[in-house]
C-alpha positions as CSV (number, residue, x, y, z in Angstrom):
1,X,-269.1,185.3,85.7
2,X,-267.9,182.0,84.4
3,X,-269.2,182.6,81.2
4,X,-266.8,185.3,81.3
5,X,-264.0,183.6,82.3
6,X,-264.5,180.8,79.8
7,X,-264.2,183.6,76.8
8,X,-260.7,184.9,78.6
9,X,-259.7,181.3,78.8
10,X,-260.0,181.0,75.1
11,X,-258.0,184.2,74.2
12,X,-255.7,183.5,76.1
13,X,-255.5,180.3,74.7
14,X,-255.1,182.0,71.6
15,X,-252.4,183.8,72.5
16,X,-250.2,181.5,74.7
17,X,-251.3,178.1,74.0
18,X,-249.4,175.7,76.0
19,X,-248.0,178.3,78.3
20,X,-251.3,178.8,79.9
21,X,-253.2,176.6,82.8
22,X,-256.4,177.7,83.3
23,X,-258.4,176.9,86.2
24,X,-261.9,178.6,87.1
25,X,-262.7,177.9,91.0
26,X,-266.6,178.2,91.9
27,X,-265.2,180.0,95.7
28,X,-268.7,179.3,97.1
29,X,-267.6,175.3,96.6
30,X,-265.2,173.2,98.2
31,X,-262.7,173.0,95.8
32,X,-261.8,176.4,96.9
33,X,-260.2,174.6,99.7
34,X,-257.6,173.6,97.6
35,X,-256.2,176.7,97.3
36,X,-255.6,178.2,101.2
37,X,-253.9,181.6,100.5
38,X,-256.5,182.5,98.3
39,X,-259.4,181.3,100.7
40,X,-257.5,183.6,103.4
41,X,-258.2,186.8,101.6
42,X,-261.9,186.1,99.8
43,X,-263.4,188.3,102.7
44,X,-261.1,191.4,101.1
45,X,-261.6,191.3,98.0
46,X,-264.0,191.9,94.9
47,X,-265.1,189.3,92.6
48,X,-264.2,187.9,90.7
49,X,-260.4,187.7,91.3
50,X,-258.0,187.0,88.6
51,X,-254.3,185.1,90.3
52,X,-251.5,184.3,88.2
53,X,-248.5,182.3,89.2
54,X,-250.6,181.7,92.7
55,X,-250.4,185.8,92.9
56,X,-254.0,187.5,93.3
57,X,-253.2,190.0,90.7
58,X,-256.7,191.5,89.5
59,X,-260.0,191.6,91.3
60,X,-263.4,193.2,90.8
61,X,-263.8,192.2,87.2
62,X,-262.0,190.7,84.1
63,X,-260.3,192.8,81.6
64,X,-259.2,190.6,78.9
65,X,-256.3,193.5,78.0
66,X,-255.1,194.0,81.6
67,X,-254.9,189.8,82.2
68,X,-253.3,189.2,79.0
69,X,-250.9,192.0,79.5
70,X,-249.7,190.5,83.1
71,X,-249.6,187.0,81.4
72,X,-247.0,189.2,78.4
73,X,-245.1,190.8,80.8
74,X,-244.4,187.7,82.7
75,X,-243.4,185.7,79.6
76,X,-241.3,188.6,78.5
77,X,-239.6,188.0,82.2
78,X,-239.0,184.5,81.8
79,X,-235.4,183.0,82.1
């Protein structure tokens, strides 16, 4: 899984550069803890789970299109 994340990391990275923080949480450690509402809602969901803008947006897998879409839309959005 991380090995999966790390290639989305880098297209994404392609695509938004510096308009992109990437974080990938091991949810079996502690640093999970640092991140409550998403600790709430492990037990309901699929992994692995994709949130953007501290919104779980995507779980079950990682679509490279789907995330990178969200991430474009939101951009597009922006004030």
């Amino acid at each position: 899984m991380q090995e999966d994340a790390e290639a989305l990391k880098e297209s994404l990275m392609k695509d938004f550069g510096k308009y992109i923080q990437f974080a990938y949480i091991d949810v079996q450690s502690e640093e999970v803890k640092n991140y409550p509402k998403i600790a709430a809602i492990l037990k309901r969901v699929n992994l692995p789970l994709t949130v953007i803008n501290d919104e779980p947006r995507f779980h079950g897998g990682i679509s490279n299109d789907m995330i990178s879409e969200a991430v474009r839309e939101i951009r597009t959005h922006r004030p």
